[in-house]
N, C-alpha and C positions, 0 to 999 in steps of 0.2 A: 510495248505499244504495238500496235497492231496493224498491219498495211502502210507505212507511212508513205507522206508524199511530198515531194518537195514542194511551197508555195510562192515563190520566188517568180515574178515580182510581187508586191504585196500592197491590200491597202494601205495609202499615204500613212493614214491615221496611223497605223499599226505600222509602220517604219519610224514612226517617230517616236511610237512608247518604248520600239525595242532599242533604238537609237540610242535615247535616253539611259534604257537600262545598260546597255556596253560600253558607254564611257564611265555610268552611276560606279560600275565595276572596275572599272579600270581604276578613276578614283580612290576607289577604297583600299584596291590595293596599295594604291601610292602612301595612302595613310597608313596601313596596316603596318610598311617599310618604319614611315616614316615614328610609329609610336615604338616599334621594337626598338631605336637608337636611344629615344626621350627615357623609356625605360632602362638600358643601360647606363645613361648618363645620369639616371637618378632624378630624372627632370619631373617626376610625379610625386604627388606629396607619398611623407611614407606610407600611410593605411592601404591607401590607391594601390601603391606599388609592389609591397607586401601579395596583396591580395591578388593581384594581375600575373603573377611572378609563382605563386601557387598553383593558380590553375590554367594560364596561359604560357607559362614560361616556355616550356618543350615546344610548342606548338611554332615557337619566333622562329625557330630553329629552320623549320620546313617556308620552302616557297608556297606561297599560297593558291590553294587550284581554283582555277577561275577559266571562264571561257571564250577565254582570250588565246588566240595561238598556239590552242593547245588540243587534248582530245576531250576536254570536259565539255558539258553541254548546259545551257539550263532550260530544268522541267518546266515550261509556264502551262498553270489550267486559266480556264474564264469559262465565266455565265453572267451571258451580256455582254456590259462594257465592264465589269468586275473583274478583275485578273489577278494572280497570283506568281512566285515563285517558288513550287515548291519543293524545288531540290535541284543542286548539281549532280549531277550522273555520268559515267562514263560513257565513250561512242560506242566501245565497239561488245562490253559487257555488260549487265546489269547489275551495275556497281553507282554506288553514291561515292561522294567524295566524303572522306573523312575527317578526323577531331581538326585540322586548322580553320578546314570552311564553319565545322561547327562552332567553333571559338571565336571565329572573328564576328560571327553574328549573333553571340551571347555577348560580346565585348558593343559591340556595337547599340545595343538596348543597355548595358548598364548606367546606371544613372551618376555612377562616379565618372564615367570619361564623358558626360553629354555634352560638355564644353569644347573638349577636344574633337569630337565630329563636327560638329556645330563650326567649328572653325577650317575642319580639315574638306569637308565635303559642303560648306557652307548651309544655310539652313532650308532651302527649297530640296534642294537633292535629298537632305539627311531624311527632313520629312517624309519625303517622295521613298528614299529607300529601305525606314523601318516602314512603312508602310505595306510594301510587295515583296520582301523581306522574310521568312519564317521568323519565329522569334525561338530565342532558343536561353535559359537559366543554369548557372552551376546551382547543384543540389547541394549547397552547402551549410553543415549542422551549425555553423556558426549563430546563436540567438541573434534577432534583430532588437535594434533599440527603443525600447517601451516608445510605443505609437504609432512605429514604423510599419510598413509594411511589403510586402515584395513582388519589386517593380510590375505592371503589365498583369499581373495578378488580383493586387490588391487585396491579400490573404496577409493575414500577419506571422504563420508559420506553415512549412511544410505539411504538415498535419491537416490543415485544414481543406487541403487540395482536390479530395472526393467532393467537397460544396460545390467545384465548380464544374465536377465531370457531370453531376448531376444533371447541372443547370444546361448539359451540353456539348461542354469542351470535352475534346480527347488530346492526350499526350502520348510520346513514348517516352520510356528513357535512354539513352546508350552510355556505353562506358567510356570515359577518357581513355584517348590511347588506339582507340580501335574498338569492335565489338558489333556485334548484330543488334538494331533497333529494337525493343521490345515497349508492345502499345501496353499500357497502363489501365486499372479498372480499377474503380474506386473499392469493392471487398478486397484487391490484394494491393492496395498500397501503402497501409500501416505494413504489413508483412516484408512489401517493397523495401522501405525506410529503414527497418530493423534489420534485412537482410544486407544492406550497403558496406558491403567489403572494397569497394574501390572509388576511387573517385566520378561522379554520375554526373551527367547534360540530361536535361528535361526540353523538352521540343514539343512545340504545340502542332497539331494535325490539323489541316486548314480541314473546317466542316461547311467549305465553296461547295456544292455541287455543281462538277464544272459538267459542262458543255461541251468541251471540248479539250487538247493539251498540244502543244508544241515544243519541240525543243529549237533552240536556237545558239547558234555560236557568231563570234565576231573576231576582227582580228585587226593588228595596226596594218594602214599602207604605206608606201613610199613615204607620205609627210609626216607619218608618224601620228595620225588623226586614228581612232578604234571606230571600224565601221560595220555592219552588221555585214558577216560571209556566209552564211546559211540557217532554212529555218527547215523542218523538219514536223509536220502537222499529220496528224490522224483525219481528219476530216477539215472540211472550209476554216478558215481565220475569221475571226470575226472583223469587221470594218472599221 
C-alpha cells in the first residue's frame, strides 16, 4: 500500500461497519474456540466430524489470527457503499495470514455447520459476515451426491470450474499447511486437479474494483468491549 495515512477520526457511518466488523471477529473467534471442544467431544454427527477433522483438524491446534490485540490487520477495499474484506495481513511485512484464517472461513460457508453459525454468531451477524467475508472451499476429490452441488458455486464437480472463470470469476488456490497463493486460469486447471499432490483451499478473488483499501485493527478495553484502535487508508474513507 502506498503513502498510507491514518484517518482517525472517522465518518460515523464507517465507525459503525467497522465496529460491527471487530466484534463480528471477535465472535467468531469465540465460536471457532468453542466448535474445536464440540469436535473433540464428538458433539458433531459422524460424516460432519470425519470431514472437519480431515481438513481442519491441525489448524484447532493454532490460536486463530485475527485483529484483535495483535499485529494482524484487515485488508478492506470499497467502491461506493460496497465493501469488502479481502485479506488479513501482517503490520509490519507483506505477509497474509495463513491455513487457520483460511479454514475458519472455508468452515464458516460450509453448508454442514450452517446451524452451528447460525446459532453461534446468530443469524444477522452470520449473514452480515459471509457476506464481507472472502469465501474460501476445500478442493476435495470426494464425488458429491447425484443432484448435489458445491456450495457458493453451484457447479456439481470440480471439473466444471473453468464455466465459471469464463463467466468472470477468478480464484486462487493454496496449499493446506502453508504455501504461496497461485491464481488459477481455466486452460490450466484440469492440469491444476490432476497435478494435486497435497491437500488444496480454493478462494475466490473479489472482482470489486475498489476505490479505494484500508486496513484496520481493533483491540479489547478495560471492560473487555472490542473497540476499533486504528485505521490505516490509502486515500479519503468513504462516508
Amino acid at each position: 500500500m502506498s503513502n498510507p495515512t491514518a484517518t482517525l477520526p472517522l465518518p460515523v457511518s464507517l465507525q459503525r461497519r467497522l465496529q460491527t466488523l471487530g466484534h463480528g471477529m471477535y465472535k467468531l473467534s469465540e465460536a471457532w474456540q468453542i466448535l474445536a471442544l464440540r469436535l473433540d467431544r464428538g458433539l458433531l454427527d459422524e460424516e460432519s466430524t470425519a470431514w472437519v477433522k480431515r481438513w481442519a483438524g491441525e489448524s484447532f491446534r493454532d490460536p486463530l489470527p485475527l485483529p484483535i490485540n495483535s499485529g494482524w490487520q484487515s485488508l478492506i477495499v470499497w467502491a461506493g457503499r460496497t465493501w469488502q474484506v479481502e485479506a488479513l495481513v501482517g503490520e509490519e511485512v507483506c505477509a497474509e495470514a495463513g491455513t487457520p484464517w483460511l479454514v475458519v472461513l472455508m468452515l464458516l460457508h460450509l453448508p454442514a455447520l450452517r446451524g452451528y453459525w447460525l446459532r453461534a454468531l446468530r443469524t444477522q451477524r452470520f449473514a452480515w459476515m459471509t457476506k464481507v467475508l472472502p469465501q474460501v472451499w476445500a478442493l476435495d476429490n470426494q464425488p458429491l451426491r447425484p443432484g448435489s452441488v458445491i456450495a457458493g458455486l453451484n457447479i456439481g464437480s470440480w471439473t466444471d470450474l473453468p464455466r465459471l472463470m469464463a463467466a468472470g470469476r477468478r480464484f486462487e488456490i493454496i496449499p493446506v499447511g502453508g504455501g504461496k497463493p497461485e491464481t488459477v486460469e481455466a486452460h490450466s486447471w484440469p492440469e491444476a486437479l490432476a497435478n494435486k499432490n497435497r491437500p488444496m483451499l480454493l478462494r475466490e478473488i473479489s472482482t470489486l474494483e475498489p476505490e479505494g483499501s484500508l486496513r484496520a485493527t481493533w483491540k479489547r478495553n478495560e471492560a473487555g468491549r472490542v473497540v476499533l484502535d486504528g485505521v490505516v487508508a490509502e486515500q479519503a474513507v468513504p462516508a
